[in-house]
C-alpha positions in Angstrom: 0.0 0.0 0.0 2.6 2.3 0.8 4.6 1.6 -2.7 1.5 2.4 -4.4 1.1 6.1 -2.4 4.7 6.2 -3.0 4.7 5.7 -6.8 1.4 8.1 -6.9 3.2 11.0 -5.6 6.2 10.4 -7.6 3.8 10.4 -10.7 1.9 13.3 -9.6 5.2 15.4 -9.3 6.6 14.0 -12.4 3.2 15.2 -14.1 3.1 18.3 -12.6 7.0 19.2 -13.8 5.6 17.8 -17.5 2.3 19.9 -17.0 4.6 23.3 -15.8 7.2 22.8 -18.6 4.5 22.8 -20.9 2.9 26.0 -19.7 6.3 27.9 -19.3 7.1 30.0 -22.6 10.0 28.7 -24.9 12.6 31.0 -26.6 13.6 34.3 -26.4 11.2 37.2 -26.1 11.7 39.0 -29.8 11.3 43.2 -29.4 10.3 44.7 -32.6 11.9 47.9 -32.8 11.6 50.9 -35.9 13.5 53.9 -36.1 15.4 56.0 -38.9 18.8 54.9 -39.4 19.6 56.1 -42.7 17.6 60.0 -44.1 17.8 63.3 -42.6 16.4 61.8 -39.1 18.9 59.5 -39.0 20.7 60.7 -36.0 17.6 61.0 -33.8 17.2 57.7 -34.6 20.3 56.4 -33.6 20.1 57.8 -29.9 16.4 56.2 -29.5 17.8 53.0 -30.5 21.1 53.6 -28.2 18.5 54.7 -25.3 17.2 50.8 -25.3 20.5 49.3 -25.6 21.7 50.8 -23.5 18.9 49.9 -20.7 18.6 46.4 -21.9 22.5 46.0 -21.3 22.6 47.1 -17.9 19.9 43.9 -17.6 22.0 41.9 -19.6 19.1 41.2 -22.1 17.3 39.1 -20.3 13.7 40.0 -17.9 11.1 37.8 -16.4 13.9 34.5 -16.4 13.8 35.0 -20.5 16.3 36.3 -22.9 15.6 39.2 -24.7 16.2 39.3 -28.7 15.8 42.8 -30.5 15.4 43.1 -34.1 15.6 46.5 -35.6 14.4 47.9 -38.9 15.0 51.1 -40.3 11.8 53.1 -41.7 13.9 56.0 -42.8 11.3 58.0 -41.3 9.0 57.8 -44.2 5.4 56.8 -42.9 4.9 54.4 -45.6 8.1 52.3 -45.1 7.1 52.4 -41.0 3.7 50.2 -42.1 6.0 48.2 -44.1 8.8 47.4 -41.3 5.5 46.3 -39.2 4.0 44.2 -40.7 7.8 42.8 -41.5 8.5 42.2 -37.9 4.5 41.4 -36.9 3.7 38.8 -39.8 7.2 37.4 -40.2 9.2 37.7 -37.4 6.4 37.1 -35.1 7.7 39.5 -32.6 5.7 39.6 -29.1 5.5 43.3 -28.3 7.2 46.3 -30.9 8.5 49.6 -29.8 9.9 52.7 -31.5 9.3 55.4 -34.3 10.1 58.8 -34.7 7.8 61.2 -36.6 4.0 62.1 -35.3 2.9 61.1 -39.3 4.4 57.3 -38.9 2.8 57.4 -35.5 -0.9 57.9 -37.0 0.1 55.9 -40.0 1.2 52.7 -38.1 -2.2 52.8 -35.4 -4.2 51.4 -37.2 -2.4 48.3 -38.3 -1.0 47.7 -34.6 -4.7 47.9 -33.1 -5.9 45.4 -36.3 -3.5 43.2 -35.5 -3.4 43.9 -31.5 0.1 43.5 -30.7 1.1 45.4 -27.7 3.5 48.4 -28.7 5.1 51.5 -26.8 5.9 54.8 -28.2 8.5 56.5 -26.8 8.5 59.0 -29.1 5.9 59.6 -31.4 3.8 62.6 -30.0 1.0 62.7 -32.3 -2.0 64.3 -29.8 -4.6 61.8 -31.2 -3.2 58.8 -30.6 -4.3 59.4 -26.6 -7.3 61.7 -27.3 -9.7 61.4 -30.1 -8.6 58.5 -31.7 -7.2 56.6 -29.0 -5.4 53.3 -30.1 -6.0 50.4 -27.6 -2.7 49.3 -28.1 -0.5 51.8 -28.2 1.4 52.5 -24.8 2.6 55.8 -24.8 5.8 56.3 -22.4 6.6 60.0 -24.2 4.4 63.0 -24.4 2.1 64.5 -26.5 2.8 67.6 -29.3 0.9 70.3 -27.5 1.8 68.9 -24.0 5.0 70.9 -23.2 3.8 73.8 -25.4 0.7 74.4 -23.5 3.0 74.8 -20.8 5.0 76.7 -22.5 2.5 79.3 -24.2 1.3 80.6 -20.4 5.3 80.9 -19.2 5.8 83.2 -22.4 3.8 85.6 -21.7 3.8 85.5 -18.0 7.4 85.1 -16.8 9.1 85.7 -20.5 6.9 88.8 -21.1 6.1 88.3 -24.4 2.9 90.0 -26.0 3.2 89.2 -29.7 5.1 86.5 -31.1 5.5 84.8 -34.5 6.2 81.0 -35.2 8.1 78.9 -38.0 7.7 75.5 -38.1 7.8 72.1 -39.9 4.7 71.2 -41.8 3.1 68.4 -40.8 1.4 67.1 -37.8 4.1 67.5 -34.8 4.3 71.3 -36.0 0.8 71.9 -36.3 -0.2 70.1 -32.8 2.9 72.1 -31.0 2.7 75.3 -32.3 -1.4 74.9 -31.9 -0.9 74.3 -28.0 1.5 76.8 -27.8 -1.0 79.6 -29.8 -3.8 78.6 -27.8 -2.5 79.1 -24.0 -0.6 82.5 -25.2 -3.5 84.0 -26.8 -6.0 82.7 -24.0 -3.1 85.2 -21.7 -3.6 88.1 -24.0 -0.9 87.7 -26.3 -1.1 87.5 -30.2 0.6 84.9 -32.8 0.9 87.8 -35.6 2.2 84.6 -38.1 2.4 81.4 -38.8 5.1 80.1 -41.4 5.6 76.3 -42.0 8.1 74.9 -44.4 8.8 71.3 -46.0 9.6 68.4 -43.8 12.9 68.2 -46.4 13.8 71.9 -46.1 17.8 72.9 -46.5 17.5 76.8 -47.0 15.2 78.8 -44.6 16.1 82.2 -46.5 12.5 82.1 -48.2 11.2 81.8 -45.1 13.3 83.9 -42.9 12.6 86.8 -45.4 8.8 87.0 -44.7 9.5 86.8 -40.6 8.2 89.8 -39.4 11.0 92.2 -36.9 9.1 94.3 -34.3 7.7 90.6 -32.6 8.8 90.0 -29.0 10.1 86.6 -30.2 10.5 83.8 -33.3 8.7 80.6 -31.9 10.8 77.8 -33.7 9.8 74.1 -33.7 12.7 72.1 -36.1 14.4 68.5 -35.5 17.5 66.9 -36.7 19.5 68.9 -39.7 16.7 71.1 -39.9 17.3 72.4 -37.2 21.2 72.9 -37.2 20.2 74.5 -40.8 18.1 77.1 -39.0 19.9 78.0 -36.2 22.8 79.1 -38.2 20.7 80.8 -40.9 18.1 82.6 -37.9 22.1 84.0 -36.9 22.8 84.9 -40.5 19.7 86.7 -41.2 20.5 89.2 -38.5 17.6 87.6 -36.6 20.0 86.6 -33.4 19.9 89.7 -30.9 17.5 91.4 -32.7 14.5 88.7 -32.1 14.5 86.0 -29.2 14.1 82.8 -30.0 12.0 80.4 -28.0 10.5 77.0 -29.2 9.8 73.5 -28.8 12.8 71.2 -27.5 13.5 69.2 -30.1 14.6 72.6 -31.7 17.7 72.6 -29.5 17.8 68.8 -28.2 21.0 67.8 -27.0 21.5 65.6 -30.7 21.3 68.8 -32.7 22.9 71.1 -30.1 26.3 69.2 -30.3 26.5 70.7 -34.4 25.4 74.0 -33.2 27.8 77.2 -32.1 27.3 80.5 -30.3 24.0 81.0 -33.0 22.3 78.9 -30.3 23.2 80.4 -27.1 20.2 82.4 -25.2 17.5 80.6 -26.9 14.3 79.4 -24.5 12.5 76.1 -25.0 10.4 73.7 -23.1 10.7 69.9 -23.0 10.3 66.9 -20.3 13.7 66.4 -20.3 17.1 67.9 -20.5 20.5 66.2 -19.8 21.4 69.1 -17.5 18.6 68.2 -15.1 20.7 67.7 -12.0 19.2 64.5 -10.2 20.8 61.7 -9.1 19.0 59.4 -11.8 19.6 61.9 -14.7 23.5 62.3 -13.4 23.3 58.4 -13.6 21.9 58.0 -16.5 23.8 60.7 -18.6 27.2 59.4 -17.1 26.9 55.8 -18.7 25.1 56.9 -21.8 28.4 59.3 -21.9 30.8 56.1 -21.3 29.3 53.8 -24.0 28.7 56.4 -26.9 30.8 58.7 -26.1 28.6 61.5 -26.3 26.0 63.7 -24.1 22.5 61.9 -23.9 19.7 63.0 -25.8 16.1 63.2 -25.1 15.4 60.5 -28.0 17.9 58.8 -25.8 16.6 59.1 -22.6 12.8 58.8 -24.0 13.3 55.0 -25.1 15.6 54.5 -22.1 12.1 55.1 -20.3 10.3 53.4 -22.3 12.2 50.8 -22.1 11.8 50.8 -18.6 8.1 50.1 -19.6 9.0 47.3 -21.6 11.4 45.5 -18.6 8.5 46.0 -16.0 5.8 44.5 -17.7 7.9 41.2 -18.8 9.0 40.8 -15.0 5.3 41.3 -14.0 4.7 38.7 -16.2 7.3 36.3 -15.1 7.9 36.6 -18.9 5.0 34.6 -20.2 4.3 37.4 -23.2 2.5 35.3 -25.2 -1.1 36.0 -24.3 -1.2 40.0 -25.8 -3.7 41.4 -23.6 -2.4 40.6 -20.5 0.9 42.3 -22.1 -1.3 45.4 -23.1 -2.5 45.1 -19.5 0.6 45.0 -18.0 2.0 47.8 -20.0 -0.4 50.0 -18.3 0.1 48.9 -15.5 3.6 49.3 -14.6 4.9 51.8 -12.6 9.1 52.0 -13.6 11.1 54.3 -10.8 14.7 55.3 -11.4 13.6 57.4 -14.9 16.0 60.1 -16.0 13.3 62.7 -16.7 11.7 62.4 -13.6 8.4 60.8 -11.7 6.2 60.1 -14.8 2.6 58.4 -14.4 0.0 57.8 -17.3 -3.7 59.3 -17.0 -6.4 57.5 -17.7 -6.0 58.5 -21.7 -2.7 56.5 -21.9 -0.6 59.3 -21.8 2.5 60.4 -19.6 1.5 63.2 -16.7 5.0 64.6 -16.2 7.0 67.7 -15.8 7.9 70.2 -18.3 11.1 71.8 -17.7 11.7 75.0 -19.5 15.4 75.0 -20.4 18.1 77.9 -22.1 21.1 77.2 -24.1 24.4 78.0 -22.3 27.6 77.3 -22.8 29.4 75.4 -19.6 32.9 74.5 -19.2 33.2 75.0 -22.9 30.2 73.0 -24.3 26.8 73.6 -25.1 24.0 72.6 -22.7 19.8 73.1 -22.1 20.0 74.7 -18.7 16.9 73.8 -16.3 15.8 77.3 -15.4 12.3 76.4 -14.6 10.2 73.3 -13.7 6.1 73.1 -14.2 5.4 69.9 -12.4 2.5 67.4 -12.8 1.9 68.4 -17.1 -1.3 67.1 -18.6 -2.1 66.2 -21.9 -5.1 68.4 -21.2 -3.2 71.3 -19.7 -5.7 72.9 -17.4 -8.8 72.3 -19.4 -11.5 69.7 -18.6 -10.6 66.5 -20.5 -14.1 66.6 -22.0 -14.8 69.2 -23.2 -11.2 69.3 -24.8 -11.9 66.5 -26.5 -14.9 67.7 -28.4 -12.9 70.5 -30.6 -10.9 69.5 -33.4 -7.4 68.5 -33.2 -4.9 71.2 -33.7 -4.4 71.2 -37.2 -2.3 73.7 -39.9 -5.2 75.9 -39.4 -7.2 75.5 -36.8 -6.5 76.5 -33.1 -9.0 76.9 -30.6 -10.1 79.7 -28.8 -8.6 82.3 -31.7 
């Protein structure tokens, strides 16, 4: 009798180990990740993608007890070859969760597909307002910001603590300069100030001397929003013109990020702009995570850096929630949302019940320290909404900002 108990609890066990190694995931976890590598943009993308490997070394690719396997295309930042690079990496690589992309147009072009095929995927990035308002995506994480989101902010501190009562704006033209300079029009105006103009120029844009020739001179300040060469090319030319000393500048950050500022000379110095991050933020975390981006690329970190760093973040939490069983998507998605990383560069960052970060905006001013170039932190507006200080609801039911339309003017 006591063989037979004997032998039933040794099968039992035996089953059980059978029964758990069939349950426990096989394989590496694959990471779908897009950016531009090659194109104007190509920079940018290089520190996102630098931003995650550098996170997913320090872990030593592996979370939840599984080994981590990342397989990068390059979308050259064209919207059309991002849908492509998808459904590469969805329908052929079968990757469990994807991450990555740079421009707010590839953002709104790839949502669709990832909610049709509902596979999880963050966006460290891509800012495009809609994505966490009006047409929210169910599976899109967002670990970045939103267009408007800093510029809201940034639109009341012009005219309150800058002083500014009439300002005019150049910017790219297409959907990340229409949503930024619209938050930033509407929260100056709503102040009392006045955008006198609005000038946007081609996404592929090398000479701003068109456009510098129709900016007006007796403004308070040029509102600039540019990225990558673009914005090197301006800078210099905005100094050519006569523009520097004559008319402040002020704009979004990615107009003086710390990728672009490295190409940039004295042209730069003095100008304003507000972003939720800058490597001069003086925190133990930032100081942390600046000092080994510096050691393995040899180079000062970048917001596109620290923003998939973050996200990453994201990514690591959920698979150790998990205990790395990423197989079933929702409770991926689920866990996505959930998690809660500490230890970011930028700051404490939580998402609102939209999907999108709630962090602050720092407004920062190019100086030049011990010789380089750096966005100095001269103000902090905590706790930034997607929605500002407006009622979520009644936000929602105007229009998106768009080339033309702004609410409230």
């Amino acid at each position: 009798m006591k063989r037979i108990k004997c032998f039933a609890v040794i099968l039992a066990l035996a089953l059980g180990a059978v029964f758990l190694r069939a349950q426990a995931p096989e394989g590496p976890i694959r990471i779908g990740f897009i950016v531009p590598l090659s194109g104007a943009f190509a920079q940018n993308g290089r520190d996102i993608l630098n931003g995650f490997l550098l996170l997913l070394d320090e872990v030593g690719y592996r979370a939840g007890g599984r080994q981590i396997q990342l397989i990068v295309e390059d979308d050259e930042a064209i919207p059309a070859q991002t849908l492509t690079k998808a459904r590469k990496l969805v329908e052929s690589d079968r990757v469990h969760l994807m991450a990555g992309t740079l421009l707010a147009s590839s953002g709104y072009a790839l949502a669709p597909y990832v909610d049709a095929q509902q596979i999880p995927m963050v966006f460290p990035v891509v800012s495009s307002d809609d994505l966490t308002q009006r047409r929210r995506s169910k599976w899109i994480v967002r670990t970045g910001w939103t267009s408007s989101q800093p510029n809201h902010a940034f639109g009341e501190y012009a005219y309150r603590t800058l002083g500014y009562r009439t300002v005019a704006t150049i910017a790219l033209d297409y959907a990340f300069g229409w949503e930024s300079v619209g938050g930033f029009q509407r929260t100056f105006e709503a102040e009392g100030g006045r955008v006198v103009q609005k000038t946007w120029t081609p996404i592929s844009v090398h000479d701003f001397a068109p456009y510098l020739a129709q900016i007006p001179r007796d403004v308070d300040a040029v509102y600039a929003l540019f990225l990558g060469r673009s914005a090197v090319q301006f800078m210099r030319q905005y100094a050519e013109y006569g523009l520097k000393g004559r008319v402040p500048l002020i704009g979004s950050g990615t107009t003086t990020d710390e990728a672009v500022l490295i190409s940039m000379g004295d042209e730069a110095i003095g100008t304003v702009t507000a972003l939720q991050y800058s490597a001069a933020l003086d925190t133990p975390d930032n100081r942390r995570f600046t000092a080994a981006f510096r050691r393995r690329y040899n180079r000062t970190a970048s917001y596109y850096g620290e923003s998939m760093y973050t996200g990453g973040k994201w990514v690591l939490a959920a698979i150790e929630a998990l205990g790395g069983r990423v197989e079933d998507r929702t409770k991926l998605l689920e866990a996505l949302r959930a998690a809660k990383p500490t230890g970011l560069p930028r700051g404490p960052v939580e998402l609102d019940e939209y999907g999108n970060p709630i962090q602050a905006i720092y407004i920062r001013r190019v100086d030049r320290v011990n010789g380089a170039l750096q966005n100095t932190v001269i103000d902090t507006i905590p706790r930034v909404s997607q929605f500002w200080k407006f009622n979520p609801a009644e936000y929602l039911r105007q229009p998106l900002y768009s080339r033309r339309f702004v609410p409230g003017t």
